[in-house]
C-alpha positions as CSV (number, residue, x, y, z in Angstrom):
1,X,-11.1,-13.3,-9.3
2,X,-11.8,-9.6,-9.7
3,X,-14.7,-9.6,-7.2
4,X,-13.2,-11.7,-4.9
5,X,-10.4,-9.9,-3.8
6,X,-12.4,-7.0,-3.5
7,X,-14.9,-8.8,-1.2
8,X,-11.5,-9.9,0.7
9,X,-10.4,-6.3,1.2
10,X,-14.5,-4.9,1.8
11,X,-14.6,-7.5,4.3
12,X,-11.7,-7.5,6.2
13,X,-12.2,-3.6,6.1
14,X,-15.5,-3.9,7.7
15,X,-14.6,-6.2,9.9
16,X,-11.9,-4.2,11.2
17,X,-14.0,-1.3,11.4
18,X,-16.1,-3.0,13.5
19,X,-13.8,-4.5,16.3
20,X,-11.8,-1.1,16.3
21,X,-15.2,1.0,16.7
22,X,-16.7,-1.7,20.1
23,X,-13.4,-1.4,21.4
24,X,-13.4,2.0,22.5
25,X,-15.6,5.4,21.2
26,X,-12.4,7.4,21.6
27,X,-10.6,5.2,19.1
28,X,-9.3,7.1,15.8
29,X,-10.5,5.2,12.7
30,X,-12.0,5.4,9.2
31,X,-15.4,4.9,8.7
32,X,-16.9,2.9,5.4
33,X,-18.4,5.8,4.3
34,X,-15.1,7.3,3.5
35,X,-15.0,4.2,0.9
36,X,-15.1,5.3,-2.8
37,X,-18.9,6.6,-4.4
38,X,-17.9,7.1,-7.5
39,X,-18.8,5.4,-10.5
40,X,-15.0,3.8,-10.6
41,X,-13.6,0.7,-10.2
42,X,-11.5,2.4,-6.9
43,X,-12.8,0.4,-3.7
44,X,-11.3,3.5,-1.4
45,X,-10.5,7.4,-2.3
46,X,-7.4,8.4,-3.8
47,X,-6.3,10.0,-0.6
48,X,-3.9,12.5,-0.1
49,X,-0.6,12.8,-2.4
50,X,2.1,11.2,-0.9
51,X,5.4,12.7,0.1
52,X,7.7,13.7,-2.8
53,X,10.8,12.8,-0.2
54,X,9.2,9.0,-0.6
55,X,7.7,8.6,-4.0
56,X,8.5,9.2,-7.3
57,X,5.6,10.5,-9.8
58,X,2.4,10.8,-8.8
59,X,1.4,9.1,-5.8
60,X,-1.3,9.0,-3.0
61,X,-2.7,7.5,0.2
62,X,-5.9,7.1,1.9
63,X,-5.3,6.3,5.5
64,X,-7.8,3.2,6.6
65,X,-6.7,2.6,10.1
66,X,-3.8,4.1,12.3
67,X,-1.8,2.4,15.0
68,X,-3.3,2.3,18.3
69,X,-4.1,0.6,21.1
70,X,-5.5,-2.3,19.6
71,X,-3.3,-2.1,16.3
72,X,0.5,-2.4,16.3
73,X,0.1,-1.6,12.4
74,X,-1.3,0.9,10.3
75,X,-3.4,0.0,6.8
76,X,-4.0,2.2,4.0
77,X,-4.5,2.6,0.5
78,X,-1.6,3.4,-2.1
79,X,-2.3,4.7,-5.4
80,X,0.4,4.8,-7.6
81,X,-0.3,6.5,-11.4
82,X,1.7,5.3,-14.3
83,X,5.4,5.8,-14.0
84,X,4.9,6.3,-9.6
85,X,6.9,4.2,-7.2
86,X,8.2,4.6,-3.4
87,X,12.0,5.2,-2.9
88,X,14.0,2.3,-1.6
89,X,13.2,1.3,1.9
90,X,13.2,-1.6,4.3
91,X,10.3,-2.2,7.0
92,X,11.8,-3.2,10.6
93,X,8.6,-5.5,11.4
94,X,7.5,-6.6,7.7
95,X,4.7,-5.3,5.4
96,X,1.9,-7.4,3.7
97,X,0.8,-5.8,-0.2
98,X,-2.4,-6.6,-1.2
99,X,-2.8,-5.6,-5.0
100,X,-6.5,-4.2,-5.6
101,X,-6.5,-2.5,-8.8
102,X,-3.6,-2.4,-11.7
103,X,0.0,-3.4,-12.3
104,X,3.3,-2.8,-11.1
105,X,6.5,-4.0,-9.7
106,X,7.8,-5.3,-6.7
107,X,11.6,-5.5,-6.5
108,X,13.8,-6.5,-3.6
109,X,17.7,-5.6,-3.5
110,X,19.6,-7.3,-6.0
111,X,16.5,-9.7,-7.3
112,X,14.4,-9.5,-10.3
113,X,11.7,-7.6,-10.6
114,X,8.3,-9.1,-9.7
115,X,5.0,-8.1,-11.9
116,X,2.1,-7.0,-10.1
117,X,-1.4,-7.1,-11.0
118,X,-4.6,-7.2,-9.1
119,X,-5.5,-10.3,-6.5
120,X,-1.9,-10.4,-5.9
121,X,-0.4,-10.5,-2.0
122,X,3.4,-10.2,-1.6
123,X,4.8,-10.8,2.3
124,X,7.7,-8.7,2.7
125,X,9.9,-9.9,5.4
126,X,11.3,-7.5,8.0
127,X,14.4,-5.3,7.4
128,X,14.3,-6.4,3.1
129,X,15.4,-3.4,1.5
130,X,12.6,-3.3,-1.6
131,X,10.4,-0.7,-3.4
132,X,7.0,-0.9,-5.5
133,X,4.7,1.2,-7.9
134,X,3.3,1.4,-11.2
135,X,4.1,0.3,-14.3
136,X,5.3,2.7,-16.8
137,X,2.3,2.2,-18.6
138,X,-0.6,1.6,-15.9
139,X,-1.7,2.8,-12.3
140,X,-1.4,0.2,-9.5
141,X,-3.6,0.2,-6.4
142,X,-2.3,-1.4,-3.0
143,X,-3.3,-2.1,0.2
144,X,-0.2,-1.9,2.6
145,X,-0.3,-3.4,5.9
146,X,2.5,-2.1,7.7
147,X,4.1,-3.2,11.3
148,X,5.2,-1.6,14.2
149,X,8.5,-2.2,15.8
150,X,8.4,0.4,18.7
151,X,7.5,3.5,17.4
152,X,8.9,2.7,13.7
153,X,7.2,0.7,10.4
154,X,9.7,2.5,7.7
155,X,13.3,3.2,7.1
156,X,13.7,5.5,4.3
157,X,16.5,5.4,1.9
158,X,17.7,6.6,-1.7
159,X,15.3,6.9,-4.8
160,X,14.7,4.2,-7.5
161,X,17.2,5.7,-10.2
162,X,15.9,6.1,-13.5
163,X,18.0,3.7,-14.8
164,X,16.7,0.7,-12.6
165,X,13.1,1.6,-12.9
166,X,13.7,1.8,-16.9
167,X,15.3,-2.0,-16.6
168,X,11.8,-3.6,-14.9
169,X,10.2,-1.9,-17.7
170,X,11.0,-3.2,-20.7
C-alpha cells in the first residue's frame, strides 16, 4: 500500500507538471527536481516553516503548484513534526488531504477526532470548520489540495487549545 500511494502522488505530480509546463513557458511551477534526494522516506522537501500565526509546533510546507491560469487551487506539501497542527480554520471551496508519510488527526467542529496514517484521503467539504497535524508522538506528511473561491482558499481562526489537542491524544 506504501508504494502505491506514493506512485499516486509521483504520478499525479508529474503529470501535473507536465500539463502546467505545455500550457504556457511563463507559467510559475515546481519542477520534479525539486522532489526529495535524500536517502529518506520524504517524497518532496520539507519546505519552508510554516507561519506560527497558523500552526502550532513545528511545521513546514513545500509549495508544488500555485494558483494560476490553469489552476483554481494550489497543492503542496505539509509536514507536520510530533506534537504540530494548523489552527482552526474552514476552506470556502473545500480541501482534499492526501496522507503520504505518518500519523495524525483530523478533527472537524464538535466531532471526534479522526486518526490519520499514510494512504489515507479525507474530502473536506467547503466552509467545515476543522484542523489537522501530528500525533503527539509521530510526524505526519500531507498533501493538501486547496480551492479557490475568488481570491480566497482559507479562513483563519483561533488555535487548537491544549486542552483539545491533549483529548485526541490519549
Amino acid at each position: 500500500m506504501g508504494s502505491s500511494i506514493k506512485s499516486f502522488v509521483l504520478g499525479f505530480s508529474a503529470g501535473i507538471t507536465i500539463l502546467v509546463s505545455g500550457c504556457n513557458n511563463s507559467t510559475k511551477y515546481q519542477k520534479l527536481n525539486n522532489m526529495a534526494t535524500t536517502e529518506s522516506n520524504e517524497l518532496f522537501n520539507k519546505g519552508e516553516a510554516a507561519p506560527a500565526d497558523y500552526f502550532t509546533g513545528a511545521a513546514f510546507i513545500h509549495p508544488l503548484i500555485a494558483r494560476d491560469n490553469n489552476n483554481e487551487f494550489a497543492l503542496g506539501s505539509v509536514t507536520f513534526e510530533p506534537g504540530a497542527r494548523t489552527i482552526w480554520h474552514t476552506h470556502p471551496k473545500g480541501q482534499v488531504l492526501i496522507v503520504s508519510e505518518g500519523q495524525g488527526f483530523y478533527q472537524e467542529k464538535g466531532k471526534p477526532a479522526q486518526h490519520l496514517k499514510k494512504g489515507d484521503v479525507i474530502n473536506i467539504p467547503e466552509n467545515v470548520e476543522h484542523w489537522h497535524g501530528a500525533d503527539a508522538r509521530h510526524k505526519l506528511v500531507h498533501i493538501a489540495i486547496t480551492n479557490y473561491k475568488e481570491d480566497q482558499n482559507v479562513v483563519w481562526l483561533k488555535p487548537v487549545s491544549e486542552e483539545e489537542y491533549a483529548a485526541v491524544n490519549k
